[in-house]
Every structure is written in structure tokens, then in C-alpha cells.
C-alpha positions in Angstrom: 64.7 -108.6 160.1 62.4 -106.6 162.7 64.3 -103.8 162.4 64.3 -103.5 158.7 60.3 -103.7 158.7 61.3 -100.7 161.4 63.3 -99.2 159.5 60.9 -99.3 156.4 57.7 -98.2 158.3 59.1 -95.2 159.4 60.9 -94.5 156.4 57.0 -94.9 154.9 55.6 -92.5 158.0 58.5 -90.1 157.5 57.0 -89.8 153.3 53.7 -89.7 154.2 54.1 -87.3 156.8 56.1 -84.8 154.4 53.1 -85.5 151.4 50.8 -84.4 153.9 52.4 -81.3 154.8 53.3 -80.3 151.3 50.1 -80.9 150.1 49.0 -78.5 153.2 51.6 -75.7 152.1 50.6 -76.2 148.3 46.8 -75.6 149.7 47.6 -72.4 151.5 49.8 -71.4 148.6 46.7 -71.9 146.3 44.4 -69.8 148.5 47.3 -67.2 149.0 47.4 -66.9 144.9 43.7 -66.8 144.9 43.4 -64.1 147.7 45.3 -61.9 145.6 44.3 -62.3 142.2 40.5 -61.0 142.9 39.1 -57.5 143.9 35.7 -56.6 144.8 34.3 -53.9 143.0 31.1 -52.1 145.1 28.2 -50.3 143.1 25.3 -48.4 143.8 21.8 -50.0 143.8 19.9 -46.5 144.1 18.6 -45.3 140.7 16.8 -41.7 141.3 18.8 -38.3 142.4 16.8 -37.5 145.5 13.1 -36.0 144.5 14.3 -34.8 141.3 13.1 -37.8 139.4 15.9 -37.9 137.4 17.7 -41.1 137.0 21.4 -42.5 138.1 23.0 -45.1 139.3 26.9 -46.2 139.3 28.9 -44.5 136.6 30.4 -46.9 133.7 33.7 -45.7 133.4 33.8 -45.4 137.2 33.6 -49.2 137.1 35.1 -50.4 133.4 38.3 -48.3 133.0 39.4 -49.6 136.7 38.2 -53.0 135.5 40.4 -53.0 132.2 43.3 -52.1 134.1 42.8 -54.8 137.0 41.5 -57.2 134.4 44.6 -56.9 132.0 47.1 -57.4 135.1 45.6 -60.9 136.3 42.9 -60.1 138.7 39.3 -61.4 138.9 36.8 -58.5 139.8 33.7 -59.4 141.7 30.4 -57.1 141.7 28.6 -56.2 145.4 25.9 -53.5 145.8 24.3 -52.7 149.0 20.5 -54.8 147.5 22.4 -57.4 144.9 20.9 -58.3 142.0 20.9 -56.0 138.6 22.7 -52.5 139.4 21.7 -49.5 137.8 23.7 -47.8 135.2 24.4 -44.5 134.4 26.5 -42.5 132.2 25.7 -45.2 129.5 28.4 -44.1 126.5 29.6 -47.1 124.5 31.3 -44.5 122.5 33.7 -44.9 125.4 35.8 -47.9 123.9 36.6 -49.5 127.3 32.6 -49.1 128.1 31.9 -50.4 124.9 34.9 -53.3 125.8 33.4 -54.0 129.1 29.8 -54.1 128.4 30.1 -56.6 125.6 32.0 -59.0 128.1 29.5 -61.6 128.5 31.0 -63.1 131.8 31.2 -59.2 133.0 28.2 -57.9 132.1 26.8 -61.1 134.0 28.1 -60.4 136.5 27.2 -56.9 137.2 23.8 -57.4 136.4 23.9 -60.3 138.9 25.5 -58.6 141.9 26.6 -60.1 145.1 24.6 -58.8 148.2 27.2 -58.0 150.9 26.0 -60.9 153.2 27.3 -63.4 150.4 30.8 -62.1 150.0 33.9 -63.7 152.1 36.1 -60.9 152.6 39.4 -62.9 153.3 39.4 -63.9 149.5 40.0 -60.2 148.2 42.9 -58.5 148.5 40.9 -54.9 147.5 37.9 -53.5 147.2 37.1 -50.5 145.0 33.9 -48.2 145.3 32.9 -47.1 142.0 30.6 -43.5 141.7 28.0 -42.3 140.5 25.3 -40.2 142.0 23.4 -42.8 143.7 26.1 -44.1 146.3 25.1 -40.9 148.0 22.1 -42.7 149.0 22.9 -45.9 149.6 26.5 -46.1 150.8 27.3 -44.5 153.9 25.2 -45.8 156.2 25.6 -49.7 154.1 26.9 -51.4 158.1 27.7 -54.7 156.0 29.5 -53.0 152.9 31.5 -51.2 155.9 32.8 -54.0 157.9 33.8 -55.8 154.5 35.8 -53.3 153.7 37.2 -53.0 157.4 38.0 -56.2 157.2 40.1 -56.1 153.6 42.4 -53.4 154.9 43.2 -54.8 158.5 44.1 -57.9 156.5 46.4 -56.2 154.5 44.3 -55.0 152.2 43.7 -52.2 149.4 41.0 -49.6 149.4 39.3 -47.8 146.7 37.1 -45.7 145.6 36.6 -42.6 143.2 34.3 -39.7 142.3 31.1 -40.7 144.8 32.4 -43.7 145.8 34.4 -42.2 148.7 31.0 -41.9 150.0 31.5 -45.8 151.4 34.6 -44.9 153.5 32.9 -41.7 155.5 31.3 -44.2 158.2 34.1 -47.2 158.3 35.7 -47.0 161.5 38.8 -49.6 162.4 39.3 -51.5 165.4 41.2 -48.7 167.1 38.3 -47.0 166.9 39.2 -44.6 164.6 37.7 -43.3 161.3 39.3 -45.5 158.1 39.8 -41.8 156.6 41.2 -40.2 159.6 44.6 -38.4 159.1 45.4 -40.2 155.4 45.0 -38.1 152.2 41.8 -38.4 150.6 40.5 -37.4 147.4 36.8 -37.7 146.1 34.3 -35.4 144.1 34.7 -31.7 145.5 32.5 -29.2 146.9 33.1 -26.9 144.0 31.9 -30.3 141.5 28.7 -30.5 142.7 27.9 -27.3 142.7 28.6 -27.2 139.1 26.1 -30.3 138.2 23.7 -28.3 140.3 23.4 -31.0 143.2 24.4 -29.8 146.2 20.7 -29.5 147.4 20.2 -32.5 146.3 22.7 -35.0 147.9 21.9 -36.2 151.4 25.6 -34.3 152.5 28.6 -33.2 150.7 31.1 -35.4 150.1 33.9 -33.5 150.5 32.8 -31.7 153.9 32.2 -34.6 155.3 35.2 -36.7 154.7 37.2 -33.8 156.1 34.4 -34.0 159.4 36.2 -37.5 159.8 39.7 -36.0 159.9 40.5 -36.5 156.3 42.9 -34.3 154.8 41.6 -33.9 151.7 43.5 -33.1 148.5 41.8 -31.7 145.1 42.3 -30.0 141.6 40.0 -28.5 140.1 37.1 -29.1 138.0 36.9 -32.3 136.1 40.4 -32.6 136.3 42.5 -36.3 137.3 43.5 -36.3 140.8 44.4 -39.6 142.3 45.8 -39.8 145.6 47.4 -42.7 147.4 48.0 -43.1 151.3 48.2 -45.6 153.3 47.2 -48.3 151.0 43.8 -46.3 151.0 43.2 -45.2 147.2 40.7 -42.2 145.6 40.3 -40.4 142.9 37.9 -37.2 142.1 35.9 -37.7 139.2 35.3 -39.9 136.3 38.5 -38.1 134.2 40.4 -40.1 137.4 38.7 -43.6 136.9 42.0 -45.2 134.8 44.3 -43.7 137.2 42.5 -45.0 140.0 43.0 -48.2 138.8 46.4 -48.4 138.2 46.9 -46.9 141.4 45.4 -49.6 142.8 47.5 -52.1 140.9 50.5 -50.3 142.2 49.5 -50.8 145.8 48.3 -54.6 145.1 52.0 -55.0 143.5 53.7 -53.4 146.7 51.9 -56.3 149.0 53.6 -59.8 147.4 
């Protein structure tokens, strides 16, 4: 009789044991699914062009054309920008359907009015981060130490980087933990030389983009003006100008795909 209460006790130790442990695997499971169905989207909390008085902030198909794309395919897109709170807006054209589409998403629109600060985001839940453009990431970008080790972090964990138009202007100062620059020998794409020049900016801007992603050892690829150019290396992501903004995004979700 003892050893059938044995028998039965361990029998119950051996089930319980195996619930707990599938209970664990299900839990990791659920945060691996989780990891990699949300993307962090950075934007620009500087509003003026340098002295000039005139106004900017991230670009709106920069950020909803990208969105639509990630959006449609399953992933949740968070907002950071280097202050938090309400990020400035520009290139404001709701005659752009997917502007229009994004801006009357009420849990969107929430959201990037309501921007994470970069000390509240967890970078192990995203599996990419994308910088959206727009003239005032010039500003307040490059030299963002926070927004840069977020985004270190993401792609030494496997992770996808983004960013068109302006927006390569976060990657210029990320350096890895072989010490090297997060640009350095990968193709890169971004706004050109020859771009801003046409808006009339290149006085303006604290450097030039594309000068100084090449500085970093970038070898950077271009077309020319206003035309889509998206270039993917590395699981590193750009694109030069607001024409690129879709492709960037589904560029993105071809990298995400390549990852399960």
C-alpha cells in the first residue's frame, strides 16, 4: 500500500512538475510573440529650422505610410521622441489618404501626441525601431545618448533598424559594442547633399546628412532628386526622402519576416 501512495505522489510531482514548466515555455512563448509584433517608431520633438523661424517637425507620411504597412501586417507601433509628450508635425496634408487614414486613428493619434520619453521605453520588447524625418531630427537626434543606446540595443538583440529622409540623422552617433559605428561599412541611404540644397537648407542644418554618414564609414547609396531609394543591409534599413516612406516600410517588414 506504501508504495502505491509512492507511486501516486510522484506520479502527482512528475504532472506538476511538467504544468509548471509548460506554463514557463507558454510564458516565454507569449513574450517572444509579443517581442515581435511591436516596433518603435522615433520622432522629432524640435519644431523650428534653425534661426529661420520657420516651423517643422517630423514629417506625416515619414511616419503614417510606414505605419499602414506595419500596422496592416500585425505589429503594434509605439511613439518615442527625444522630450515625450506631443510631437510636432509637419508636412500636414490629409489630402494624403494614409495621412488622412492615420490621423483619424484615435488610439494613433493618441499616441503620437502622447509620446514615450526614451527613459520609459524597454527595448527588449521591440523587435525594430524606425526613425521617421523631417527637418527637425537634425536638431535633436544625433547627439539623443538615450535614443542611441535603445536602438543599439534592438539590433544586437536581433533587431531591425530604420530610418528615412532625416531620420538617418539618429544612426550617425550609435556605436556597437565592438566599438564601431552602427553605419560603418553597411549601405546607407538618407536625404542627399544635392536635396537639401534644393530646399535651400544646407546653411541651415547643424551638418549634412549625407557627408556625415559617409565620415562614419557609410557607403552611401542615392538617386536623385525626390526619387524612392530604399536600401537594405545588414538588417539596417533607409530610405531618402518622403517618395521612399512606403517602401521603407515594407522593407522593414521584409527584414522583421526574415527573423521568425
Amino acid at each position: 500500500m506504501q508504495k502505491v501512495f509512492l507511486s501516486i505522489a510522484t506520479g502527482i510531482m512528475v504532472i506538476a512538475g511538467c504544468t509548471i514548466l509548460s506554463l514557463n515555455q507558454a510564458t516565454a512563448q507569449t513574450k517572444k510573440v509579443s517581442k515581435m509584433k511591436k516596433v518603435l517608431f522615433v520622432v522629432t520633438s524640435h519644431d523650428k529650422k534653425g534661426d529661420t523661424g520657420q516651423p517643422t517637425g517630423y514629417y506625416l507620411a515619414e511616419v503614417s505610410h510606414p505605419w499602414e504597412v506595419l500596422h496592416k501586417a500585425g505589429y503594434e507601433i509605439d511613439f518615442v521622441s527625444p522630450k515625450g509628450g506631443k510631437a510636432p508635425v509637419d508636412g500636414f496634408n490629409l489630402d494624403d489618404s494614409t495621412n488622412k487614414k492615420f490621423w483619424e486613428d484615435t488610439k494613433y493619434r493618441t499616441k503620437i501626441e502622447n509620446t514615450m520619453k526614451p527613459s520609459e521605453v524597454k527595448p527588449e520588447e521591440y523587435s525594430a525601431i524606425l526613425y521617421a524625418g523631417g527637418h527637425g531630427t537634425m536638431w535633436d537626434f544625433a547627439d539623443n545618448a538615450e535614443l542611441s543606446t535603445i536602438t543599439q540595443k534592438i539590433y544586437e538583440n536581433n533587431g531591425v533598424v530604420s530610418a528615412v529622409c532625416h531620420g538617418p540623422a539618429g544612426l550617425v552617433n550609435i556605436k556597437l559594442n565592438n566599438g564601431k559605428y552602427l553605419v560603418d561599412g553597411k549601405k546607407i541611404n538618407a536625404f542627399t547633399n544635392e536635396e537639401e540644397i534644393a530646399v535651400g537648407l544646407e546653411n541651415v542644418v547643424p551638418f549634412m546628412l549625407e557627408t556625415k554618414l559617409i565620415e562614419r564609414g557609410a557607403i552611401f547609396e542615392k538617386s536623385g532628386l525626390w526619387q524612392n531609394h530604399v536600401v537594405a543591409d545588414q538588417r539596417v534599413v533607409t530610405g531618402q526622402n518622403p517618395a521612399s516612406a512606403k517602401s521603407v516600410g515594407e522593407a522593414t517588414l521584409a527584414e522583421l519576416r526574415k527573423l521568425k
